[in-house]
MARTI-765162 format. One record per residue (C-alpha): residue in one letter; x, y, z. Coordinates in steps of 0.05 Angstrom, whole numbers, plus 5000, padded with zeros to 4 digits. Layout:
BEGIN
aXYZ...
This chain:
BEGIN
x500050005000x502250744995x500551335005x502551994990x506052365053x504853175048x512053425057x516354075043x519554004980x522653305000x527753685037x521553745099x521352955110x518152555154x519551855127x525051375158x528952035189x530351945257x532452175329x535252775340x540452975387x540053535443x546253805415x545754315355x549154215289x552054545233x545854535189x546754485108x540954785096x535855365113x528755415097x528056255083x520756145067x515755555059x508655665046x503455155030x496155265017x490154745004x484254954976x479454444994x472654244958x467253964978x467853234942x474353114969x478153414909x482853994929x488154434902x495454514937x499855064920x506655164951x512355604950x519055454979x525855914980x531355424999x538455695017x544355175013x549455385072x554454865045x557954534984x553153905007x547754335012x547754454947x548153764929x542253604965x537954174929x540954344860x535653764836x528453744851x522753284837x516253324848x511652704864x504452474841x499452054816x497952164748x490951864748x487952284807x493752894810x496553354762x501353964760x498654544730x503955094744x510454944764x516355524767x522955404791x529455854783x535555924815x535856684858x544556904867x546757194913x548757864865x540657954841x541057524782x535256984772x535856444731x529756104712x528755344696x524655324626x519454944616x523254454563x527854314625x521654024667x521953284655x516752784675x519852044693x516451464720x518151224797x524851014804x521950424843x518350164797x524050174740x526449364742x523049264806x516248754814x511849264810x506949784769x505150484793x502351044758x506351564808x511151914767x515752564780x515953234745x523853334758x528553934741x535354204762x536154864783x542755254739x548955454768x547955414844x552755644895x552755724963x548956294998x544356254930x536756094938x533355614907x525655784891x520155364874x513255474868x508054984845x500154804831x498254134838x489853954825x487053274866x482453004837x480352534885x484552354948x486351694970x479451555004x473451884954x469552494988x474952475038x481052905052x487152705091x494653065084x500653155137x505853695134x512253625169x519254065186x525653605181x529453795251x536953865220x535854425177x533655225194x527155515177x526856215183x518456085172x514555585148x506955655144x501155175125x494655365103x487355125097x481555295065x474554945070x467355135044x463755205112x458954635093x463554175099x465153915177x471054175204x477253825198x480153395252x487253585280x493553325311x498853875313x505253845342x510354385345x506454845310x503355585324x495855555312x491756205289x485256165312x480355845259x475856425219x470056335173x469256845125x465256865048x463056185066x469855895067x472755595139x480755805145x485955525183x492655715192x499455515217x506555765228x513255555245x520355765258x526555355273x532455805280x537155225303x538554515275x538753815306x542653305288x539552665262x542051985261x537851315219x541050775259x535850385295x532851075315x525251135313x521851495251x522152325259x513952215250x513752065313x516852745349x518353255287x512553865289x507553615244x500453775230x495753225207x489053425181x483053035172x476452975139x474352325185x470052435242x473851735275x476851145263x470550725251x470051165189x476051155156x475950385170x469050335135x471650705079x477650245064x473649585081x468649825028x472649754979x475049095006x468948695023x466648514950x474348294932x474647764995x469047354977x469546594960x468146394891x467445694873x474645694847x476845964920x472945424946x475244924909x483245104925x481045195000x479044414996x485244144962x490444615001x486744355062x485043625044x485043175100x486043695161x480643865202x483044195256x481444945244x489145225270x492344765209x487445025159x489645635175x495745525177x495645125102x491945695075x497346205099x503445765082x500445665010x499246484995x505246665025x509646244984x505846224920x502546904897x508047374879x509447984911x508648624862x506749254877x500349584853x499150294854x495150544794x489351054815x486250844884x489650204877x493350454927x487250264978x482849824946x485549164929x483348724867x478348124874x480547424904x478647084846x483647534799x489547524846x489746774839x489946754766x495047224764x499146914821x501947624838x499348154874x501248794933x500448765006x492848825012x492348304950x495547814984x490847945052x485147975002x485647314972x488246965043x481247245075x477746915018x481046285030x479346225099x472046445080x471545895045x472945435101x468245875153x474546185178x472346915190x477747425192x480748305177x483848685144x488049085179x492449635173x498549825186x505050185193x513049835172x518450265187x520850545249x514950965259x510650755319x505851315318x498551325312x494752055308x490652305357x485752365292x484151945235x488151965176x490951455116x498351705124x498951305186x499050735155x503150415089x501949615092x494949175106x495948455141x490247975169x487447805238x483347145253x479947355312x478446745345x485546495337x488347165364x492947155307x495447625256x498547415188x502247835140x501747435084x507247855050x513147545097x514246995055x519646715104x514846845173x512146155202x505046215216x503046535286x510046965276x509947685249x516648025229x520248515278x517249095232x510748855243x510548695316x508349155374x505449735324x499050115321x493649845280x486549915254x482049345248x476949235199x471049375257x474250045269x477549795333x484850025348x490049575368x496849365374x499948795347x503448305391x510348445416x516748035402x518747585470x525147305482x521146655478x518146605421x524146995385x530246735397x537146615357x541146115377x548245915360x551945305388x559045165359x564444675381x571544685369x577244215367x584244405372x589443845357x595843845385x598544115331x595144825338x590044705281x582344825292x576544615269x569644675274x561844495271x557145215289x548845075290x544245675275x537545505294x531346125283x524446195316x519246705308x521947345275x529047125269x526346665212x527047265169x534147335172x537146765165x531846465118x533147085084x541146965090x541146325055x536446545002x541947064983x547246444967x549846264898x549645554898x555645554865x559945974912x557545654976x565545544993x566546264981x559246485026x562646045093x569546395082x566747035088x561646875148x567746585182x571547315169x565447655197x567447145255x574447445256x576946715225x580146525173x578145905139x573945395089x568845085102x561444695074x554644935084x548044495102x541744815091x534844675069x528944925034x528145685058x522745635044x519845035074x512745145129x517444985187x517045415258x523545505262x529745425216x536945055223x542945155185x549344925199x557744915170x563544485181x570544825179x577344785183x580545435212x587845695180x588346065245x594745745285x595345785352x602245725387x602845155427x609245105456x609745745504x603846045557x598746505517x591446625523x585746675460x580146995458x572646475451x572946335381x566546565340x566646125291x561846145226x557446885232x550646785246x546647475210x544847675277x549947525331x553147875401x559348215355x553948685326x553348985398x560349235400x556749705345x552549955400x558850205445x562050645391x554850985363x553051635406x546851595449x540652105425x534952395471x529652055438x526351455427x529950735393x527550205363x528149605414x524948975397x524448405456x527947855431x534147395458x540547195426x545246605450x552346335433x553445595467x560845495449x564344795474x571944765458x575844105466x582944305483x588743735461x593343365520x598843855509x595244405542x592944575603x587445165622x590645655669x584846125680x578246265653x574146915641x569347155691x562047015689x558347585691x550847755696x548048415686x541648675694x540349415671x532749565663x529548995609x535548875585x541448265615x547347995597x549347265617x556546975608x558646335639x563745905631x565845195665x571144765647x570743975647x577643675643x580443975578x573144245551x571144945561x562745025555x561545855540x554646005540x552846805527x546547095524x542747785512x536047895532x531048475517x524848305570x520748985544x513949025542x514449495487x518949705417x521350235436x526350435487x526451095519x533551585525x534651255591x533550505571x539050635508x543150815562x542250205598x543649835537x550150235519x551750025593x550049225578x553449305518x560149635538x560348945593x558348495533x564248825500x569148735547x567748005558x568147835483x574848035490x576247715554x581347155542x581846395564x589446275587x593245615584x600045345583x603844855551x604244095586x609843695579x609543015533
């Protein structure tokens, strides 16, 4: 699904931006002026006009704005007036003509599974230098918004750059209700009717920049001033308009019914009917993005998606909802937002939301038929503990990761022979939303460089060495998923003097503990980060030879800081060492607070430490 996000030039953005720090920063850019006006009718079709000066304050500055292009759907939106020219610094302006305005299809959907009718007017602007401006103004007619007879837009300041002023403003016949409103940040005028038109209006100023980091960071929709405006009374509404363009597509033809049987044949238990029906749409219609006119909300009937074999997000939920129909499975539509954005407006509004997945009620389960590598009863980490909106209206949240259900879990043994040689056997087995990663690991392999794919996951081990692969099907309707790799390690260790080495790591596992020394070197921000409840382990047994003895071992350690630990422990049996490490998030939500990345900076500089930690021996006379 997607939807068009109201936004300042693309320079204004509120997509997968994130936190930003107390601190100020050098900005690259300032906003002199930014003025946007909608002119709103009374069937939902409107007219936006905008005018933006842009200065660049740097040589990347410029970079970032010597281009522009402008975004929309060519069956509902057009561009009637667009001017753009380049203001220097000595008076001169320097105008972009009209032959210089190109329009070019989405980039996205250039080689890429899917078919859009969004396209781009785009220009450059000539000769710009620092301290120039940059001016654009532009008309752009909407026919009909995303939802018919209904109007929903969001406008948004990025935090790292300046804005001298920014200003938003409405206009509505008076017969129309007033809009609904969630504003953050910005300075309200008080609402005037006047000639039978209802006026709002906004302003802003930012005179200092914050920096912004992506990293894990939640989206800046959820704390950058923004102003969401709405046409829907509530929720209920906006869920009733989506679902009426849904319920005619869902329903079970005899061809639906007829699959439904044969995927099912023989099961009766309602849970593995489910579960057939889910395994056989998620790993047999095709994913391709749709967005031509209101395709972007209303999906295409059941009965068509299965001939085609292909179809977008709500496609795929479409033709899973008729499937269960058919076997008296009710279930919803539901949406949705991916991303790092966990916010839901205090209003009603379509921007919220960019991806539709299914609930079965009386199973408590949502699917999201689109995570071709998700068991069934699993969501992916982008999925879990978000904001949704349920076919009935009702608002909910999707269940949360658990370090139970989602767990990685790596177990590798080690020989050493006498001669200083290693080698070794490492086990990666997935549940729940891990499935993802490494399914999606192996799926990445050329079969015909396996040898080459273990050599490099041992590097990302800090080892050296060759090795074989064992997988299976990826794609097989299994819970959980096992790989594994034998290997001989070219790293020797000296045998004949006293030394210490570190626990070996062995073949990389896509998620493992060495991505936390990550954590210790990024800089902690004042806002919110994406933390999903989960648990990672490393089981490591090492057989030592005759010739050496174990002189000391590291220290255990467990760490407790807020809902996150740390476990290390290590015993020794004769001449085998057993290391067993372990991180745990125990949250009850995805998203840590500025004090709870603190805690985990704190977890992870002790994690740190003890992956370093060394196990020290000496030699034994023969």
């Amino acid at each position: 699904m997607k939807y068009k996000f109201g936004i300042f030039v693309g320079l204004l953005v509120c997509g997968q931006v994130v936190h930003a720090e107390e601190d100020n920063t050098s900005p690259l850019l300032k906003i002199v002026h930014s003025q946007v006006n909608y002119q709103l009718n009374a069937d939902g079709s409107y007219t936006k006009t905008e005018e933006q000066v842009i200065q660049p304050l740097t040589k990347e500055g410029v970079e970032m704005v010597a281009s522009d292009s402008l975004g929309f759907s060519s069956k509902r939106e057009q561009y009637t007036d667009i001017h753009a020219y380049t203001q220097k610094a000595d008076g001169r302006k320097l105008m972009v003509s009209n032959d210089k305005i190109f329009t070019q299809e989405d980039p996205a959907a250039q080689g890429a599974p899917q078919y859009s009718d969004y396209k781009y007017r785009s220009f450059a602007y000539p000769d710009v230098e620092v301290g120039d401006q940059v001016v654009l103004q532009s008309k752009l007619k909407v026919t009909e918004g995303a939802f018919k007879n209904h109007f929903t837009e969001t406008e948004s300041v990025n935090p790292s750059v300046v804005v001298d002023l920014a200003e938003v403003s409405v206009s509505q016949p008076v017969s129309m209700p007033a809009l609904k409103l969630d504003v953050r940040g910005w300075k309200a005028a008080k609402v005037t009717e006047e000639n039978g038109m209802r006026h709002y209006y906004w302003s802003y100023r930012q005179p200092q920049a914050k920096q912004i980091h992506g990293d894990d960071y939640v989206s800046a929709v959820d704390y950058a001033p923004l102003i969401v405006m709405s046409s829907f009374a509530d929720w209920k509404q906006l869920a009733d308009a989506y679902h009426s363009g849904v319920v005619d597509k869902a329903l079970p033809t005899p061809a639906i019914r007829q699959l439904a049987d044969k995927i099912t044949a023989g099961q009766t238990d309602r849970d593995a009917q489910a579960k057939a029906l889910y395994d056989w749409v998620r790993m047999n219609i095709r994913y391709v993005g749709i967005w031509l006119g209101n395709g972007g909300v209303v999906p295409h009937k059941a009965e068509d998606i299965l001939q085609n074999r292909y179809g977008d997000c709500k496609d795929k939920a479409t033709l899973l909802q008729a499937l269960l129909a058919a076997k008296d499975i009710p279930s919803q539509q539901v949406l949705i937002n991916l991303g790092n954005s966990f916010y839901r407006a205090k209003v009603a509004n379509s921007v919220s939301f960019n991806h539709a997945i299914l609930y079965v009620p009386e199973m408590k389960t949502y699917l999201d038929a689109t995570a071709e590598l998700i068991p069934f009863g699993s969501l992916p980490f982008d999925d879990s503990g978000k904001p949704v909106l349920r076919e009935d209206g009702t608002l909910a949240t999707t269940p949360l990761t658990t370090t139970q259900n989602d767990a990685l879990q790596i177990s590798s043994n080690f020989d050493l022979n006498s001669a200083g040689k290693w080698t070794g056997e490492t086990k990666i087995h997935a549940s729940g939303a891990f499935n993802l990663a490494l399914r999606g690991m192996v799926l990445g392999i050329d079969p015909h460089r396996e040898d080459q794919f273990v050599k490099q996951h041992l590097r990302f081990g800090l080892q050296r060495g060759s090795g074989i692969l064992h997988k299976s099907d990826p794609y097989a309707p299994n819970d959980s998923y096992q790989i594994s790799s034998d290997y001989h390690l070219s790293n020797n260790m000296p045998m004949k003097h006293y030394g210490a080495f570190p626990v070996p790591a062995g073949f990389a596992a896509p998620v493992n503990l060495v991505d936390y020394l990550y954590l210790t070197e990024a800089p902690m921000r004042q806002l919110e980060r994406v933390c999903h409840p989960a648990s990672v382990m490393e089981k490591t047994t090492i057989h030592l030879p005759d010739n050496l003895k174990v002189n000391f071992l590291p220290q255990d350690q467990d760490i407790v800081r807020g809902r996150f630990r740390y476990i290390a422990k290590y015993t020794q049996k004769g001449n085998q060492i057993e290391v067993v490490r372990q991180t745990q998030d125990n949250g009850k939500v995805s998203v840590c607070t500025p004090q709870e990345v603190a805690q985990l900076h704190e977890v992870a500089q002790v994690l740190s430490e003890d992956l370093n930690a060394q196990i020290g021996y000496q030699p034994v006379a023969q």
